[in-house]
KEKEBA-910668 format. One record per residue (C-alpha): residue number from 0; residue in three letters; x, y, z. Coordinates in Angstrom, 3 decimals. Layout:
<kolses>
+-----+------+----------+----------+----------+
! seq ! type !        x !        y !        z !
+-----+------+----------+----------+----------+
! NUM !  ALA !        X !        Y !        Z !
...
+-----+------+----------+----------+----------+
</kolses>
This chain:
<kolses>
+-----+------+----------+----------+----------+
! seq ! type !        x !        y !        z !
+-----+------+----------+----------+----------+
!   0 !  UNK !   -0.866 !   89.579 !  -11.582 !
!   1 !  UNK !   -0.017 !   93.326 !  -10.787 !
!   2 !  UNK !    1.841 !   95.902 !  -12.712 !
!   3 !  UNK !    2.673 !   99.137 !  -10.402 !
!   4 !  UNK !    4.766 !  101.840 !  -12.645 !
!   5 !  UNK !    6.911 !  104.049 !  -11.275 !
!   6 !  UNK !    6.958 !  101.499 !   -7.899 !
!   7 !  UNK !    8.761 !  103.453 !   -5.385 !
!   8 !  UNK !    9.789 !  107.251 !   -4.882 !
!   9 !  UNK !   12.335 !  108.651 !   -7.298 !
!  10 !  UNK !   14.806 !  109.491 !   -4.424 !
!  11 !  UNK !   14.340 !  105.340 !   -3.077 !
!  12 !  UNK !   14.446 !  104.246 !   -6.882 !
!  13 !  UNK !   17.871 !  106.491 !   -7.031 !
!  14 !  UNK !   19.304 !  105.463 !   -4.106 !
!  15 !  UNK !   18.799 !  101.801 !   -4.352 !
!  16 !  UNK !   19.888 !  101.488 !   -8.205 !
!  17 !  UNK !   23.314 !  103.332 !   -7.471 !
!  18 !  UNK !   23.703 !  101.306 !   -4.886 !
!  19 !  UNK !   23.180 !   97.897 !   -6.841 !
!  20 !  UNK !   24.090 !   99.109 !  -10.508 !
!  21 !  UNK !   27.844 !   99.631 !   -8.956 !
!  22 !  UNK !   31.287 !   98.642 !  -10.296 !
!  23 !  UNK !   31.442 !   98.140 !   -6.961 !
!  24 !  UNK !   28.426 !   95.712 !   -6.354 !
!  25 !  UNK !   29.104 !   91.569 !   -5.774 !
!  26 !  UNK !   27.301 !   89.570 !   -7.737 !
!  27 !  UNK !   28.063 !   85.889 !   -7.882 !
!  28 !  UNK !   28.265 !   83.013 !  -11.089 !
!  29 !  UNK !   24.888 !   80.775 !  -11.185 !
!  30 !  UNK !   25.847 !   78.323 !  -13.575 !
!  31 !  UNK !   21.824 !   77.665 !  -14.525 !
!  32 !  UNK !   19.018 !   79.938 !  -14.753 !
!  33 !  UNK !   15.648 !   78.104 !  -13.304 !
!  34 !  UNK !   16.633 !   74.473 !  -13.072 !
!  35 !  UNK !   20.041 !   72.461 !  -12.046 !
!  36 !  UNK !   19.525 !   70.627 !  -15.274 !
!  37 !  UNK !   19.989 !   73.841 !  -17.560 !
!  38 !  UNK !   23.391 !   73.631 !  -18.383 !
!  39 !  UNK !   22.923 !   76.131 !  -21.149 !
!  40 !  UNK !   22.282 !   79.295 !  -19.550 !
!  41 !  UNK !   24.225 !   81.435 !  -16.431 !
!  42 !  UNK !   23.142 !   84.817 !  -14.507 !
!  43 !  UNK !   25.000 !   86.606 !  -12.034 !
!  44 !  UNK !   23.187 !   87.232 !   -8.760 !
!  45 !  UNK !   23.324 !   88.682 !   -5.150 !
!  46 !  UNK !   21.608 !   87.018 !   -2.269 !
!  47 !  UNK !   20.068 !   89.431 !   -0.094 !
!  48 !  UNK !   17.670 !   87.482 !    2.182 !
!  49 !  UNK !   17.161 !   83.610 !    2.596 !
!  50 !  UNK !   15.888 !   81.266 !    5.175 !
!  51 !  UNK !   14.887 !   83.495 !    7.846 !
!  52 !  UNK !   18.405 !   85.942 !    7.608 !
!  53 !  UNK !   19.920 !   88.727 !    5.925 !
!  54 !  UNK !   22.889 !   87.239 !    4.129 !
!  55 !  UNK !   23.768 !   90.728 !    2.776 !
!  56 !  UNK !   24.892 !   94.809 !    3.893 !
!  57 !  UNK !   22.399 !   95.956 !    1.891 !
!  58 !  UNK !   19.782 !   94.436 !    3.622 !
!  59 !  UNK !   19.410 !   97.254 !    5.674 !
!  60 !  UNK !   18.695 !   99.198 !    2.136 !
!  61 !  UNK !   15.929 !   97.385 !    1.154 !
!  62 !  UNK !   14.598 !   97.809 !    4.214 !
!  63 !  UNK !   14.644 !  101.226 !    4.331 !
!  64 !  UNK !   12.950 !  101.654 !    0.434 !
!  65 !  UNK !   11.378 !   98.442 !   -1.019 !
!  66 !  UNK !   10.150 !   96.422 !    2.361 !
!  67 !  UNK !    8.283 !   99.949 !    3.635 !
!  68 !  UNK !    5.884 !   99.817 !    0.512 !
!  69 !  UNK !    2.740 !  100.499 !    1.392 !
!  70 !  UNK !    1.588 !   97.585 !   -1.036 !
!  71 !  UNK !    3.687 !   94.861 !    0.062 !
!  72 !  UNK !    1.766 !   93.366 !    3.411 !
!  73 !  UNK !    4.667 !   90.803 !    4.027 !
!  74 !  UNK !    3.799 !   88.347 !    6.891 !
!  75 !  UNK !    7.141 !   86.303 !    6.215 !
!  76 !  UNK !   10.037 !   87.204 !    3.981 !
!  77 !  UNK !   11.485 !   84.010 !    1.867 !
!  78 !  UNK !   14.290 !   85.171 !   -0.296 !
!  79 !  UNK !   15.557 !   88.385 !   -2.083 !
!  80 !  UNK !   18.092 !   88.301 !   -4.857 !
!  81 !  UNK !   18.961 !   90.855 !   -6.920 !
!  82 !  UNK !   19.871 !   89.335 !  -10.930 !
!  83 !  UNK !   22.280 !   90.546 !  -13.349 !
!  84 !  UNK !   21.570 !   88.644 !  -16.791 !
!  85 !  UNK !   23.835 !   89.400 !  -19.050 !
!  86 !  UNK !   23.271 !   90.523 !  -22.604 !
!  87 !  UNK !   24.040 !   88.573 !  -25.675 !
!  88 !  UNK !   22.857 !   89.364 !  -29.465 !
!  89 !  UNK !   20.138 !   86.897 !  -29.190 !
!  90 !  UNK !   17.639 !   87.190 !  -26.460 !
!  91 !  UNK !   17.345 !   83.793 !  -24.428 !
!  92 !  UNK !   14.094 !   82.962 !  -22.896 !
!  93 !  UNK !   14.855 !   80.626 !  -19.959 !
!  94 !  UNK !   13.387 !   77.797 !  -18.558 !
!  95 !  UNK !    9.963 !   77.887 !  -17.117 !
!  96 !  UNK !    9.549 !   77.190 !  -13.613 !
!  97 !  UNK !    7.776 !   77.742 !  -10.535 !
!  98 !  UNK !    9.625 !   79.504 !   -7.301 !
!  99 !  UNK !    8.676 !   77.524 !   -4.646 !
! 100 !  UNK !    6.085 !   74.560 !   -3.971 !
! 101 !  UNK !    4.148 !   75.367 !   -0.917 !
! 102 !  UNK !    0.961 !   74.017 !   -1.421 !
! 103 !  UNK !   -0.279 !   75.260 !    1.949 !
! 104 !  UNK !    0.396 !   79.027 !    0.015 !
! 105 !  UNK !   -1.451 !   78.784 !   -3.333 !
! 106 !  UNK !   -4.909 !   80.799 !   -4.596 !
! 107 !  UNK !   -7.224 !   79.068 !   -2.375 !
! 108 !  UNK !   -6.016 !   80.178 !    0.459 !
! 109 !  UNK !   -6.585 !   83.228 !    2.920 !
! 110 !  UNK !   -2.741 !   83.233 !    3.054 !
! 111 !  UNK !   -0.745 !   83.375 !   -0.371 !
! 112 !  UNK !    2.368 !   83.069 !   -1.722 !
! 113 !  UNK !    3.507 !   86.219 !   -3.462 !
! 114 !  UNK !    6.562 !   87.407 !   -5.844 !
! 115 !  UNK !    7.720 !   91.133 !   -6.390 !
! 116 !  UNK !   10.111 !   91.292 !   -9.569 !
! 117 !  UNK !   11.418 !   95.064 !   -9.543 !
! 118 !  UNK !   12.781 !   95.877 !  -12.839 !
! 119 !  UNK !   16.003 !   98.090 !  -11.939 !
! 120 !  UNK !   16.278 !   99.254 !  -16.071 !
! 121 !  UNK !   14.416 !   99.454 !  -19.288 !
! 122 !  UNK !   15.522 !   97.014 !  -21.855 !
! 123 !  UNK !   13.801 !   94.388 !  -24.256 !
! 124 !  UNK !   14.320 !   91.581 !  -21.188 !
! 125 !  UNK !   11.382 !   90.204 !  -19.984 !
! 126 !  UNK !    9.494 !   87.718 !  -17.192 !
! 127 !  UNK !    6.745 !   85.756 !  -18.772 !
! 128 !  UNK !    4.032 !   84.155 !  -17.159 !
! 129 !  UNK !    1.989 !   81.237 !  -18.250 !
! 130 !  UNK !   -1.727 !   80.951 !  -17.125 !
! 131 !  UNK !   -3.181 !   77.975 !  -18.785 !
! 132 !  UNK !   -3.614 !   78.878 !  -22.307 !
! 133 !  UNK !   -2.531 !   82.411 !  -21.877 !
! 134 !  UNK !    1.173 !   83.351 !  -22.028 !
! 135 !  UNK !    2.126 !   87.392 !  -20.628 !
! 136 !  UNK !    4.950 !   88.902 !  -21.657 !
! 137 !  UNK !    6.201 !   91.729 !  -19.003 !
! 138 !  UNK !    8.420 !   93.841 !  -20.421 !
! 139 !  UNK !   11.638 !   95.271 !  -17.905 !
! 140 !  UNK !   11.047 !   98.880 !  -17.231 !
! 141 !  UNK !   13.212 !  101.023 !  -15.043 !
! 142 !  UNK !   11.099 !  101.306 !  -11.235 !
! 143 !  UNK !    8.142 !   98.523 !  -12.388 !
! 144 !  UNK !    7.146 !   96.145 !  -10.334 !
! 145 !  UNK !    5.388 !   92.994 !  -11.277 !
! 146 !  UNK !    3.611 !   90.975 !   -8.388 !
! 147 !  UNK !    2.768 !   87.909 !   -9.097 !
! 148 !  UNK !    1.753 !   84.157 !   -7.903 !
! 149 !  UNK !    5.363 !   82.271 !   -7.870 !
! 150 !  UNK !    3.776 !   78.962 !   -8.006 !
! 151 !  UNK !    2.628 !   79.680 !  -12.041 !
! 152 !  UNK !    5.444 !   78.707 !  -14.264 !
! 153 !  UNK !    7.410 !   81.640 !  -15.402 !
! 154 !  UNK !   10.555 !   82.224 !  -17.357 !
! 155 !  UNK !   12.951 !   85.187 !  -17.274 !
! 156 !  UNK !   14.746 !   86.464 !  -20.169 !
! 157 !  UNK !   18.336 !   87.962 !  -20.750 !
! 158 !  UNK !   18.389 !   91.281 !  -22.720 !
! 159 !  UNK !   20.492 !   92.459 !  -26.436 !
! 160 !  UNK !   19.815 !   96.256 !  -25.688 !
! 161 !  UNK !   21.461 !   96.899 !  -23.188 !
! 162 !  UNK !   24.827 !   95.851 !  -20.732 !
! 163 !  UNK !   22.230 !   93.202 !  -19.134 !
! 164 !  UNK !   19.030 !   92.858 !  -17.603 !
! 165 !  UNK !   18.801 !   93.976 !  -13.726 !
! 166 !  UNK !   16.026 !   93.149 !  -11.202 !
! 167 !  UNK !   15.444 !   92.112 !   -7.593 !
! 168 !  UNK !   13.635 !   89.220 !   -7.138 !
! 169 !  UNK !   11.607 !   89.312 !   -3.730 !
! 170 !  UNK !    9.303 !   86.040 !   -2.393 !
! 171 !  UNK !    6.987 !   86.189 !    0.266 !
! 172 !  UNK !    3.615 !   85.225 !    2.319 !
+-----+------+----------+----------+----------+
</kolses>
């Protein structure tokens, strides 16, 4: 696990936020969070990038902000999704789960699977990570991103701070 503050350049952060944070920006009903069975919990979400093709405009965006980082050595792109949880006066934590079950992609290999959550504001939402016995709580700051290995069970979390809880979700090897 990696925590990078301040993630990319204050003109990209700007740019890209405006552009997602939007009256004006789709985002479509999920009816579960991290598993078809929860039937308790929805987000709101924008598909960006999946099997092999853009699926979105603003593809060409991330392109031009997130996908040139320097730290990101991407040899293929999975999925990007941009989330919108909304807030409620109790914060949720949501199911755990795992992104995607490649076992050809895991630690032991020379060529890993790899997750980028970009927080897009500060609130008191938050991904958590579970590492055996060890739980990490990553709190959603405005520009941070958290890289980390998508096949540990994780859970996101909705916000009570704020409108909701925004981040782009990017998978990779």
């Amino acid at each position: 696990m990696q925590i990078i503050d301040n993630f990319l350049s204050k003109e990209d952060f700007k740019v890209l936020k405006s552009a997602i944070i939007s009256r004006d920006f789709p985002y479509y009903y999920t009816d579960c969070v991290a598993s078809e069975n929860d039937k308790k919990n929805f987000y709101l979400r924008h598909q960006v990038y999946y099997s092999g093709v853009p699926h979105s405009p603003i593809f060409d965006l991330f392109e031009k902000t997130v996908l040139k980082h320097k730290s990101l050595e991407i040899i293929a792109l999975l999925r990007i999704k941009i989330n919108f949880y909304p807030r409620s006066e109790k914060r949720i934590i949501h199911p755990k789960h795992i992104d995607y079950d490649f076992k050809h992609f895991t630690d032991g290999d020379k060529v890993k699977q790899k997750a980028l959550i970009l927080s897009l504001n500060t609130c008191d939402g938050a991904t958590i990570i579970y590492d055996n016995e060890k739980t990490y709580e990553i709190a959603s700051v405005e520009n941070r991103a958290l890289f980390f290995n998508p096949t540990k069970l994780h859970s996101s979390t909705n916000c009570t701070n704020e409108h909701g809880r925004f981040n782009i979700n990017i998978n990779y090897i």
